[in-house]
C-alpha positions as CSV (number, residue, x, y, z in Angstrom):
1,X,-9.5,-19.7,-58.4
2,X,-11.9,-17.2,-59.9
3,X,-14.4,-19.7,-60.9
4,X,-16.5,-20.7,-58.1
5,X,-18.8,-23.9,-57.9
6,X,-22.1,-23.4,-56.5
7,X,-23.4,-27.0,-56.9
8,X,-24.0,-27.4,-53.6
9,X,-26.2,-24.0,-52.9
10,X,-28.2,-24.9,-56.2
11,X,-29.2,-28.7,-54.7
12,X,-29.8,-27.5,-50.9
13,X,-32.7,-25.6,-52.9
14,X,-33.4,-28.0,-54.9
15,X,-32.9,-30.4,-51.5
16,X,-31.5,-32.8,-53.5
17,X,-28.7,-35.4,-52.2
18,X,-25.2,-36.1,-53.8
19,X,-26.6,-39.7,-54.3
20,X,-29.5,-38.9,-55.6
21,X,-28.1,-36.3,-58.4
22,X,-25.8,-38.8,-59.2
23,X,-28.4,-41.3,-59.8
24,X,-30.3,-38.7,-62.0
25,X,-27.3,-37.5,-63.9
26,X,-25.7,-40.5,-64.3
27,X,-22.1,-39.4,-62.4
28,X,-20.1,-41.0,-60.1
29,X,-20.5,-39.9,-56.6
30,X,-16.8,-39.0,-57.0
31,X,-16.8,-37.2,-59.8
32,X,-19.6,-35.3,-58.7
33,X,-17.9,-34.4,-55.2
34,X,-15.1,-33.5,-57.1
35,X,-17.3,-31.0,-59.1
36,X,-19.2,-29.9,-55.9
37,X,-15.7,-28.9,-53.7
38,X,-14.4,-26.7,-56.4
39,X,-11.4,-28.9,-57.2
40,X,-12.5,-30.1,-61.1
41,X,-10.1,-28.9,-63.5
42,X,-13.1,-28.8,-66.4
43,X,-16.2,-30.3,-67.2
44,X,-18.2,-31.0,-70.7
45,X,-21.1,-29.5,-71.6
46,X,-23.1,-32.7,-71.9
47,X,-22.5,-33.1,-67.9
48,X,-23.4,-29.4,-67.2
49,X,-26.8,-30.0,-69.6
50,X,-27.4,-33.0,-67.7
51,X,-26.6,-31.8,-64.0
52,X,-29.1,-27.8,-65.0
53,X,-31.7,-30.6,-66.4
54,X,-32.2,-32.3,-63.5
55,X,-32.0,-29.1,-61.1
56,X,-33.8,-26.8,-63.2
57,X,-31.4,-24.0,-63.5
58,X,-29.3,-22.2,-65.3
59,X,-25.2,-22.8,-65.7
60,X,-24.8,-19.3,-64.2
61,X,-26.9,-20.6,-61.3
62,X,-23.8,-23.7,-60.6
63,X,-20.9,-21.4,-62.6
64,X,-19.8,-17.8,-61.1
65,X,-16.8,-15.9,-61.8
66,X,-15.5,-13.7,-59.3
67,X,-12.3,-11.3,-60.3
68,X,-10.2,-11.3,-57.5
């Protein structure tokens, strides 16, 4: 897939737990692994807002396309 999920190098900066993004956000643990493994189909821009909010980034920080 050309779109590549970098949740998980944004909140090892951040050093921010799964559980305790999802607290903040206000996601299911699930949904949020989902999100963090690459394997979400799409996700609102009210969830992206909330998820750059609380880790003080951009979406291009969590979002990166790569043409393969």
């Amino acid at each position: 897939m050309p779109i590549i999920v970098n949740l998980d190098v944004v909140m090892a900066k951040r050093k921010m737990s799964l559980n305790e993004l999802s607290d903040k956000v206000g996601l299911t643990l699930s949904n949020l692994s989902i999100l963090k493994t690459g394997k979400a189909k799409a996700i609102r821009f009210s969830t992206l807002e909330a998820i750059c909010n609380t880790l003080d980034c951009q979406p291009g920080d969590i979002l990166e396309y790569v043409d393969q």
